[in-house]
N, C-alpha and C positions, 0 to 999 in steps of 0.2 A: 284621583286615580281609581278608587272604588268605583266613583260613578260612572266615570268610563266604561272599567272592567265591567260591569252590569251590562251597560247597554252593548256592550261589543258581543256577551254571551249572547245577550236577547237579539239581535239585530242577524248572530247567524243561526241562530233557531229560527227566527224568520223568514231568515234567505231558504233554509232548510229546507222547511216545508213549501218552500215554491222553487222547484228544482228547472220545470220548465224556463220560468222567467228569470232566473239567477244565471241557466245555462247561454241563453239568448245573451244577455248584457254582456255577460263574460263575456265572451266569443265577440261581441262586437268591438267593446273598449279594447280587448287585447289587440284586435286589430287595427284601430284607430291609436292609439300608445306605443304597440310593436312597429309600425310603419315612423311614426315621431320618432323613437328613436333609434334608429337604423338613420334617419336621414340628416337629423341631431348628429349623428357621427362625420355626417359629410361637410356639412354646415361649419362644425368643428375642426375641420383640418380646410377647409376652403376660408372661411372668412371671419373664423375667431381669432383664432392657435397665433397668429401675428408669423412674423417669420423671426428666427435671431440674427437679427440687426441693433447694435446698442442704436440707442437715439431715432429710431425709424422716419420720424419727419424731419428728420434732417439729409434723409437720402431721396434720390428721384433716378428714375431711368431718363435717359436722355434720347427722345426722338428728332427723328427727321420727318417733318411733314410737308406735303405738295398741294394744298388744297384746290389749286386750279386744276389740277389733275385727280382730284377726288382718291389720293393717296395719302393714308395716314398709317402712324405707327413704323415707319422705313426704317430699317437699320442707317447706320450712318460708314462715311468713310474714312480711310485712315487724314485723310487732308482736313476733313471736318474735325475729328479729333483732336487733334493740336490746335488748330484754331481754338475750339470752345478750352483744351486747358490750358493756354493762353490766356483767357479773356479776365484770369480773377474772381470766379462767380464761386470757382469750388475749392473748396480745403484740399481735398483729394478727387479727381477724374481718372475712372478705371474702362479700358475698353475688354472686350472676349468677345470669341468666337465662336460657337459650336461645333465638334470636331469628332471624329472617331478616330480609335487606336486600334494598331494590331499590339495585344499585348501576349507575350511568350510566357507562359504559366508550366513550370514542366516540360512534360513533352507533349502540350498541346498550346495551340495561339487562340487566345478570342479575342473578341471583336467587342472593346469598352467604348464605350459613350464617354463624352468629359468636354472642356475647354481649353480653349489656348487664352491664357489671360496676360494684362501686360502688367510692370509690378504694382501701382497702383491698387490696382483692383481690390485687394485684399485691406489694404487698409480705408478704401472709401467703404468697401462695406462691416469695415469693423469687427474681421473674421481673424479670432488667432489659432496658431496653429497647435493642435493634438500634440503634438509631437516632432519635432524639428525646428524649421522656421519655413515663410513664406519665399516666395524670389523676392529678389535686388534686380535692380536697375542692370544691373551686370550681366545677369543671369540670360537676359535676350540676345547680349553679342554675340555674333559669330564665334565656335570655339568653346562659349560657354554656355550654350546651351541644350546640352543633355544631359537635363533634369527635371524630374517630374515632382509632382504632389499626387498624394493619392488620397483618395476620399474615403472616410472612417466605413462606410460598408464594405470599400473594393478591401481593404487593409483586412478587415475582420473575416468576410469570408473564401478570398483568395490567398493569404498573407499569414492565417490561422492567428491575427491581432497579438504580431509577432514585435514585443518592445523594442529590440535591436533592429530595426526595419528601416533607422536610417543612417544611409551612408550604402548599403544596400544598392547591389546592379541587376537590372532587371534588362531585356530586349524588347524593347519598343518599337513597332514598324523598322524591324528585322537590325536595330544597333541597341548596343548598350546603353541603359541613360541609368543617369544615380538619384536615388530617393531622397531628397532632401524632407520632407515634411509628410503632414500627416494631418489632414483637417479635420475638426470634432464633429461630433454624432450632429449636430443639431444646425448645420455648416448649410444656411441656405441655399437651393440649387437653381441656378439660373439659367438651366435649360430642364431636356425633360428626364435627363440620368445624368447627372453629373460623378463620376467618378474617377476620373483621371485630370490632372493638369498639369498644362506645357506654357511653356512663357511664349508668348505673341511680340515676336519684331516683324517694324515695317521693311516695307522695301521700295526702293526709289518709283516701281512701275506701278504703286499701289495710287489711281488717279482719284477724282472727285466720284467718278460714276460707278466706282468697286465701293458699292454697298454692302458688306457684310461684317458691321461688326455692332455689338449690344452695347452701349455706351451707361455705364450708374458714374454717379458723382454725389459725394458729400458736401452741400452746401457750407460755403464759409461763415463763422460767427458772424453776424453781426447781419445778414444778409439774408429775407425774408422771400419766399417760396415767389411770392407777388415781382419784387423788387429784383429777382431772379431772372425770372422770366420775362421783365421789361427788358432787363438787359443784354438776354440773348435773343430774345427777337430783333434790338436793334444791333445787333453782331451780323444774324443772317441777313438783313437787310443790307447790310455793307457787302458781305459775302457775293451775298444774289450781283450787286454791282459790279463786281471786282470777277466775278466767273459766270460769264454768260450761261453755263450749263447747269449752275445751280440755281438760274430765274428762278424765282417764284416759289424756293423753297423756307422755310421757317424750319424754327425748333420748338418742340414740348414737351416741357418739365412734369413727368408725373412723379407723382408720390409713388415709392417703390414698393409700398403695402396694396396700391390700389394694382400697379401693375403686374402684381403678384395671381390676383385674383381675379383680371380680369377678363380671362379665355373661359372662365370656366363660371363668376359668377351669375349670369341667367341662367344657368341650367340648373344650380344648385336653390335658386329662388326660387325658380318655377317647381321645382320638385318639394321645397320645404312648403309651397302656399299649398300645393296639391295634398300632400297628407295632412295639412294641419287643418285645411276643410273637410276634409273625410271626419279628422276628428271631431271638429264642434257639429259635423251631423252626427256622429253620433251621440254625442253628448247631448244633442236637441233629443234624439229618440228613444234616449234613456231617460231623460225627463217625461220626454210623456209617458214614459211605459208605469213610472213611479208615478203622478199625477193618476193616470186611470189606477193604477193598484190603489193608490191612497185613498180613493173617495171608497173604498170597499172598504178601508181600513176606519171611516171615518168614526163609528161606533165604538170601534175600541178606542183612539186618540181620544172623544171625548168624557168617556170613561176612566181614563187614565187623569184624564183632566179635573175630574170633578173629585176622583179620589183625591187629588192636592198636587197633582202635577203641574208643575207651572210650564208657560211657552218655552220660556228656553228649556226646559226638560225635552219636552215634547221633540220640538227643532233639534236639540244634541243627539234624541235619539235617532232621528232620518237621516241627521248628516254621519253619521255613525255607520247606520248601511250603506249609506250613498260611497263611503273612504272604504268599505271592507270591498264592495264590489269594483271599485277602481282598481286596488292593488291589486283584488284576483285577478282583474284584467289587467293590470302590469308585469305582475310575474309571469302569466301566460304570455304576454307579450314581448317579454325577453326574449324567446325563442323563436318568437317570428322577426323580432328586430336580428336574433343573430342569424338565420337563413336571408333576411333582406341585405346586411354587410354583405354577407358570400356574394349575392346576388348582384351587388353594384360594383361589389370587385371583379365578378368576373365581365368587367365592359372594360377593364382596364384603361380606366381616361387619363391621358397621357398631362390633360392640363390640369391634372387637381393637385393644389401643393399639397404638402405635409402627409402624403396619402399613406402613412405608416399610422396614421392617428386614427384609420376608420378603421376601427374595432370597440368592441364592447368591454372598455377596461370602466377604472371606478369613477372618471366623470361621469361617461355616459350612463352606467350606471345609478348615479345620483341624479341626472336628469329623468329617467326611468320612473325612479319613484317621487319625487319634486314635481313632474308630470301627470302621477297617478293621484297624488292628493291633490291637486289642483284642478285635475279632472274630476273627482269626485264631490269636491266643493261645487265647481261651477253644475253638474247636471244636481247635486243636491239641494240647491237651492229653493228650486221650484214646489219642491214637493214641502222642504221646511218651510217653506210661506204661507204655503196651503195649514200646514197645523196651526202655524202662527195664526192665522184666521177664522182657525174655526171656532164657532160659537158651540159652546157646549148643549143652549138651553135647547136651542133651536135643532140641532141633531140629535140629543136625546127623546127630542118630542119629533122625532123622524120628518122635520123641515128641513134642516141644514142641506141639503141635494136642492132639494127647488131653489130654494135662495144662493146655493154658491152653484150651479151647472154656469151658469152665464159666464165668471169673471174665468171659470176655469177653462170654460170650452174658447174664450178666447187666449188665451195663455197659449193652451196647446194649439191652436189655428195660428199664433205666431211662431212657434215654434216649427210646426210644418211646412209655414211661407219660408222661415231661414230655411230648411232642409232644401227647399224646390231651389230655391236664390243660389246656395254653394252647389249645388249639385247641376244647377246648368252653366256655372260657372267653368266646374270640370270636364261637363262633358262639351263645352267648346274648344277651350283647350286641347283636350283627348281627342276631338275630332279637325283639329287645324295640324295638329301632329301626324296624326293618321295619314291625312292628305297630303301632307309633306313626307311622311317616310315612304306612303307609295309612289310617290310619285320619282323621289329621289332612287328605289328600288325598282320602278317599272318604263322608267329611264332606257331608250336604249343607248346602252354604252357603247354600241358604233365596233366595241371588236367581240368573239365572242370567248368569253372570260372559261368556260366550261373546258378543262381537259389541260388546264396550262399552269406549270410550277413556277414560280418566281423565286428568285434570292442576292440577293444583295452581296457584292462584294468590292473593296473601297484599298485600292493599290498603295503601297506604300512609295509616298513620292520620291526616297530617300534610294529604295531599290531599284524603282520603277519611276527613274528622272526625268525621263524624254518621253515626248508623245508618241513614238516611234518602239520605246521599249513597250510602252501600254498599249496600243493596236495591238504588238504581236502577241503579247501577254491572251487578248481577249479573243485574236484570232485563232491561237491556239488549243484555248478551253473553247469555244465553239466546235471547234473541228472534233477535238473528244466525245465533250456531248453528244451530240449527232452520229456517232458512229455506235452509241450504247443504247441497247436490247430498248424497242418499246419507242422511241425519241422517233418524231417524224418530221419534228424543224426544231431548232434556238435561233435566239437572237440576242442581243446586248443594246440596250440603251441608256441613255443617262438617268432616265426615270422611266417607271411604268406608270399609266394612268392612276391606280391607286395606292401608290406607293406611299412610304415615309419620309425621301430624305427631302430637303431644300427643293424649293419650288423656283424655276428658274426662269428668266425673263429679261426681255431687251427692247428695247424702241424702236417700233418697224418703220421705216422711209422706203419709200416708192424712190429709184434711181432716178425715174424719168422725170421727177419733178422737184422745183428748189428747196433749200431744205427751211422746214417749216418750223413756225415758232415752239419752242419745247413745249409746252403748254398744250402744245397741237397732235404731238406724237403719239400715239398710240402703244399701250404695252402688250406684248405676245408673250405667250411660251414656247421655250426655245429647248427642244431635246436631240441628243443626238444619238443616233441608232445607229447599227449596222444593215448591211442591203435587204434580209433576211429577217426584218422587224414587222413589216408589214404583211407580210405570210406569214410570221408565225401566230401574228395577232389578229391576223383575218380582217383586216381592214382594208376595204373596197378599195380599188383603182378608179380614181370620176374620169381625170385626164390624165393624157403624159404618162410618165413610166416612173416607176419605182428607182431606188437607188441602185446604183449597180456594182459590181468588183472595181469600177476603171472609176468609179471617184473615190481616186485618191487624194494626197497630197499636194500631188505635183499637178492631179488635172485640176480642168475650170471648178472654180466654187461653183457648188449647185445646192437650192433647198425645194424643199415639198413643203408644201403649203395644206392644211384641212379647208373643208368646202366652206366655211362659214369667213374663212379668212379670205379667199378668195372671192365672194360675193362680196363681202363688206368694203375691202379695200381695191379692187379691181372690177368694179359693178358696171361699166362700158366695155369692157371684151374678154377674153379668155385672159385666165392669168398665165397659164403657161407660155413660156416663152419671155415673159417681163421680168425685170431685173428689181430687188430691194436690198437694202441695206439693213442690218442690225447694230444700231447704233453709231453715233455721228460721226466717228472716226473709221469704221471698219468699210474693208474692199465691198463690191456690188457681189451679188450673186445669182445666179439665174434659176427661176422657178422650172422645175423639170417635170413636176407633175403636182395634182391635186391628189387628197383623199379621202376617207368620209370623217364627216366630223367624229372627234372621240372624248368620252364622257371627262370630264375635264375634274380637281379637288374639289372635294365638296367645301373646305373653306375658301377656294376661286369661287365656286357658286354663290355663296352665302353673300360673299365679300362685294363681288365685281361682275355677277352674273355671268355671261357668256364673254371671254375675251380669244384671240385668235391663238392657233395654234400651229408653228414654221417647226419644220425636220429639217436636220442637217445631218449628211454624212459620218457616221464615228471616225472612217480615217481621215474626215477632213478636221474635224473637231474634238479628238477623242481626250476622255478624262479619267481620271484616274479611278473614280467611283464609280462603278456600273451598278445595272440591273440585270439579270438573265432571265427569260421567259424560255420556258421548254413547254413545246407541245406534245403530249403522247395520247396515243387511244387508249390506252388502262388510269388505271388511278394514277394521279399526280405524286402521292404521297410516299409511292413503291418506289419510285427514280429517287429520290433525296437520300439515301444513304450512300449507292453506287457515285452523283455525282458529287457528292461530300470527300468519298474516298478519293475521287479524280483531281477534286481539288487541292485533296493535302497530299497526292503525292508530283505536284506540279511547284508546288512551294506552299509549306509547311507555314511560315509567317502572313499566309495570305489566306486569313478565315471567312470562310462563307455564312451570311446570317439572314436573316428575317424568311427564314427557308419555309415557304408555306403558298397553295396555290389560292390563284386568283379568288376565286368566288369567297375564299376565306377573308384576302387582304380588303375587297369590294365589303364584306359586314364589317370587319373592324375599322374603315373609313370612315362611318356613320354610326362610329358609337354614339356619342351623344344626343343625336335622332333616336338612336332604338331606345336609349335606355328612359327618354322623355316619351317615348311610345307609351310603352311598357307599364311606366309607373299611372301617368294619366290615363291610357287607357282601360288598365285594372282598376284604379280605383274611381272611376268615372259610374265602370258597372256596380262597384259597389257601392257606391254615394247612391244610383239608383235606384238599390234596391231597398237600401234603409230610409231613401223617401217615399217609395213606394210602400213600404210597412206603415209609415208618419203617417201617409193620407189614409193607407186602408184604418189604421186602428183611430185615428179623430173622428172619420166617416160612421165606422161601426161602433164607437162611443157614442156619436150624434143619435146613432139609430136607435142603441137600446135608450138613449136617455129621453126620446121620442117616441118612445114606443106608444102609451098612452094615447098621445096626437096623433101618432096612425091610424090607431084603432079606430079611432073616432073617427076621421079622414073616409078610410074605407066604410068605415059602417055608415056614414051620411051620403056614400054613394061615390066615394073617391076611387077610379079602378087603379090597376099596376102602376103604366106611365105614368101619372099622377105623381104616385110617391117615389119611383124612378126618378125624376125629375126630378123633386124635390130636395132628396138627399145627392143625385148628383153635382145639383147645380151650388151644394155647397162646398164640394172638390175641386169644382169648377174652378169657383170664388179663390180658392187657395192656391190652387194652379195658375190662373192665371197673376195674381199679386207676384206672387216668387216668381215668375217669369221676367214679368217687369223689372223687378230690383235687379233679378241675377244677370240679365243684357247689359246691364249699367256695369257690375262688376267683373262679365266675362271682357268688354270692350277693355278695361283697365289691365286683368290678367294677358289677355294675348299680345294687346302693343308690348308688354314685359316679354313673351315669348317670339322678338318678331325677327330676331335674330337667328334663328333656331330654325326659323320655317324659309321653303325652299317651294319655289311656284305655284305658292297661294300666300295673298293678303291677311292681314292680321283679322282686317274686317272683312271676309270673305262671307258673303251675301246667305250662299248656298249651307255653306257649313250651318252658319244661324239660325239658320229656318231649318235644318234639317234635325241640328239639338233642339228647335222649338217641337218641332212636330213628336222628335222621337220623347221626347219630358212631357208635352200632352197627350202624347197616348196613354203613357206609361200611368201617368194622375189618371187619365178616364177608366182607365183597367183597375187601379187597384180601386178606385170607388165605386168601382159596378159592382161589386163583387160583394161588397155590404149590403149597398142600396138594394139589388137583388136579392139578397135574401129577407130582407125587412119588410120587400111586398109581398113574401109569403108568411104574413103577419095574421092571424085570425081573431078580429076585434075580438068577441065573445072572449077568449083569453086575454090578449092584453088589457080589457076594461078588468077583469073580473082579480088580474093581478095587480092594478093600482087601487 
């Protein structure tokens, strides 16, 4: 500990008196360390933290997949349901729903997120209750089931984490229900806010092709994941036989830790590889900065040495500054890790679990510094290898520089090919993102988003029974709307183009032709508007006419068709005027007009690129869950309190939410995109600027430690270009090797990011050559910059200083 204490005084008197270069490192590692652990936080709630599941590989989510139909991931139906817990495969088979609630708080209603689960549920996943109990079996009948669970957040800060809470009546989508239970803090959520639950009964009309339910099951002892899943593939095989509609479908067993993770695990890889190259550049550029300082220092090392300092002395001492300067740059770097959390919180990714965990408590905190000495070893190393080597005789008698320049100057020429190698690594990345988020931004989305409020609001089926009560329901809040200050159209649909809820979809068939093998169908999306959808959204008229007041109910079914639908599946004549069906059972409809194509989810694009897109009537179709779009000429954001007011005093149980206008809901569609922007594109530029220092300060090390050979050079008659050349064609040499390697490793990074990107290829030609060009320029600039100054070299001086 003495010896420590010694060298740790001596190593910051050293730092001391090099304020410059002490300042640079700082600032660099904080930055390279701050960025780690900010995304260490994410890492940690995405694909560490496990979820609280006892036994976790004994759980799996249970898919439906279509592989002929290049559909995977399907929710499943309540008929498949029973089948698979039927078959024996599970201890416990739990199915849910995804659901919203009007919940009555007071004298105000909001609008909770949660599930309808059946009993099951709770003990396949091995969830006990806070407080109460779960449902029974019971608890689904008719009669008895109004009763809820609530989830330990909704309980704590609506409920004021009130012990007596069950047994407890509360109004639920406008009736009483009783509190039976209360789930723990740590109560994994199977959707994207789970905080309400209702018990899920089937109902006779619930068929094969009502897909919407999330099926977990707890594998039975004795019965392996493999052995599993033999068995229910040959279930669906029987299935597929026994229900023509279910051809060609299967089942797949995931582990429910992988499907935990997996909406959201490429983004969080691609952003941990992205900082953790930033940091071993700079850890390569803090070695050399220590490397060139050291050979300055070589007279004292050896000196120290001959006084009776042994290696390891020497070495303890360098790795000594190498750990004090890591930690200055981790404690600096805390605070750019805690503005980097702010930062990726505010993208709000709706897919990252645990996301209570991205904060800087005492893991990440330990990671912080566990990072910063490990940083410090690793760029220490170089420099204590260099003392380990040095010969005392040979630098006291002022050799030791001619005899070690070689082993050193290639040390740091690798060190600079790694910087070139990760840094064009990043900047393909940063630039495959880039082209992907313009493109997914410079998109045109077919209506125009500018001047239009949206909000969400979702009828209680319970008030609002008949489709007949929810038309008048929505034709009523329209007619209000529109008649207030500023409002120049609304409309009601079942979703807006960039909206949040459930994405909807059916199998389109042409009437006029027989009906085709499943396998053959084609999937759309199926929205249903009011007449007033397509003017408030400004989407073009191709053919035919808009919807109108007279489809109704009672008149002919009619749908509108987008242009892409119509060229695709009607490419011999007009589509208007042809009749299709949506889905194998349902009546014919007649297409009454076309209109322009409109930007469609961006996880449709990612997933399924362009598929068609059929309008139906709301009074012919109407649903209990809308969307409202208000057009006004002033700011969007001035109407949301007025129709807020309109809507709670039409019924109070009926809350409006996600109340925010387009061009808002259009960025946070594309979180993910921005935030993989963002991260790669900033630290792209600064990976290039720290190789860009790499190459100038090996270039300008070459030069002074060639000064000598200049001299001569010139003075034998060598002009400028000459030694221009010279030294450039050594930046060259380094530019071009790192180029080479990092092609090899960005081809590896982007197929990881290929999910991500949206109308451009992983290996996109252009991009490459465009990071090649923009990475050799960037190497030729900073080694001109030396090499130039070294031809204004004046032998007479440099001979007369060796």
């Amino acid at each position: 500990m003495t010896a420590f204490s010694q060298d740790l005084r001596y190593g910051l008197r050293m730092l001391k008196n090099s304020p410059g270069f002490t300042a640079v490192a700082v600032l660099t590692l904080a930055l390279g360390i701050g960025a780690n652990t900010a995304i260490f936080s994410v890492v940690r709630a995405a694909l560490l933290a496990g979820i609280a599941i006892p036994q976790p590989d004994r759980v799996v989510m249970v898919w439906t997949e279509s592989p002929s139909r290049n559909f995977h991931h399907l929710p499943s139906s309540a008929p498949d349901y029973m089948d698979w817990k039927a078959s024996g495969v599970f201890e416990e088979l739990g199915a849910f729903r995804e659901d919203g609630f009007n919940l009555r708080i007071g004298e105000r209603t909001e609008r909770v997120m949660g599930l309808v689960v059946t009993s099951e549920m709770f003990p396949a996943a091995g969830i006990k209750p806070w407080l109460g109990r779960v449902f029974r079996e019971e608890d689904a009948q008719p009669g008895h089931d109004r009763v809820i669970i609530l989830g330990f957040d909704l309980w704590r800060s609506s409920f004021t984490s009130d012990p007596a809470i069950v047994g407890k009546s509360v109004v639920v989508d406008g009736e009483p229900r009783i509190i039976i239970g209360v789930l723990p803090k740590n109560c994994p959520k199977l959707s994207q806010e789970d905080k309400l639950y209702a018990p899920l009964a089937f109902t006779a009309a619930q068929g094969r092709g009502d897909r919407s339910l999330g099926v977990l099951g707890r594998l039975r002892t004795g019965i392996s994941l493999a052995a599993a899943q033999q068995r229910m593939t040959e279930l669906s095989a029987r299935l597929s036989r026994e229900y023509p509609q279910d051809a060609g479908a299967t089942v797949l067993l995931e582990p429910v830790e992988e499907a935990f993770v997996e909406d959201i695990r490429t983004l969080v890889l691609v952003l941990a590889a992205a900082v953790g190259f930033v940091l071993l550049i700079a850890c390569a550029n803090i070695a050399n900065l220590l490397l060139a300082r050291g050979t300055g220092r070589e007279k004292e090392l050896a000196i120290r040495a001959a006084l009776g300092a042994g290696r390891w002395t020497l070495a303890r001492q360098l790795l000594t500054e190498s750990a004090v300067l890591a930690l200055a740059g981790g404690g600096l770097g805390i605070l750019l890790a805690a503005w980097g959390v702010d930062f990726i919180a505010s993208f709000k990714l709706q897919d990252l679990p645990n996301a209570e965990l991205v904060t800087l408590d005492g893991p990440v905190l330990a990671f912080n510094l566990a990072l910063s000495l490990a940083t410090g070893l690793v760029f220490g190393l170089a420099p204590a290898w260099q003392a380990w080597k040095t010969d005392v005789n040979d630098t006291l008698k002022a050799a030791g520089r001619a005899n070690s320049s070689g082993i050193h100057q290639r040390i740091r020429g690798a060190f600079v090919v790694s910087e070139i190698a990760l840094t064009l690594v990043l900047l393909a990345g940063a630039g495959l993102m880039i082209e992907s988020f313009v493109r997914l931004r410079a998109a045109n989305p077919g209506y125009n988003p500018h001047g239009l409020l949206t909000m969400r609001i979702a009828l209680s089926e319970r008030q609002y029974s008949t489709p007949e009560k929810q038309a008048a329901f929505i034709d009523d809040a329209l007619r209000r709307i529109r008649a207030l200050p500023g409002v120049t159209s609304a409309a009601a649909a079942d979703d807006l183009p960039a909206g949040t809820d459930n994405i909807h979809g059916a199998g389109l068939r042409r009437a006029d032709r027989p009906e085709p093998k499943l396998s053959d169908v084609p999937i759309v999306l199926v929205n249903s508007v009011t007449p007033d959808y397509f003017r408030t959204m400004q989407v073009p008229l191709v053919r035919g006419r808009y919807f109108a007041d007279a489809d109704r109910k009672q008149a002919p079914l009619v749908a509108i068709v987008d242009a892409w639908t119509a060229r695709r599946y009607w490419p011999e004549a007009d589509a208007v005027g042809k009749f299709l069906r949506l889905g194998g059972t349902q009546p014919p409809r007649e297409i009454v007009g076309v209109v322009g194509q409109v930007e469609q989810r961006v996880v449709v694009k990612l997933v399924k690129g362009q598929v068609g897109q059929v309008y139906l009537p709301a009074a012919q179709e109407p649903k209990p869950a809308v969307s409202f779009a208000v057009r006004t000429a002033n700011e969007p954001g001035a109407l949301a309190p007025a129709i807020l007011k309109m809507f709670h005093e039409i019924d109070i149980d009926q809350p409006v939410f996600d109340v925010r206008d387009m061009d808002a809901a259009r960025a946070a569609s594309i979180g993910p995109q921005r935030l993989a922007t963002a991260v790669l594109g900033g630290f792209s530029l600064v990976a290039l600027g720290l190789a860009m220092m790499g190459i100038y300060g090996v270039v300008a090390y070459s030069a002074g430690r060639r000064m000598r050979e200049i001299g001569i050079r010139v003075a034998l008659g060598a002009n400028r270009p000459d030694v221009l050349k010279l030294l450039l064609g050594q930046g060259m040499l380094l530019t071009l090797t790192g180029v080479a390697l990092g092609l090899a490793g960005a081809l590896a990074l982007t197929h990881l990011m290929s999910s991500l990107l949206y109308g451009v290829r992983a290996t996109d030609p252009v991009t490459f050559a465009s990071v090649c060009l923009l990475m050799g320029g960037a190497a030729t600039l900073a080694s001109y910059i030396p090499a130039r100054r070294a031809t204004n070299v004046d032998p007479v001086v440099a001979l007369r200083q060796e």
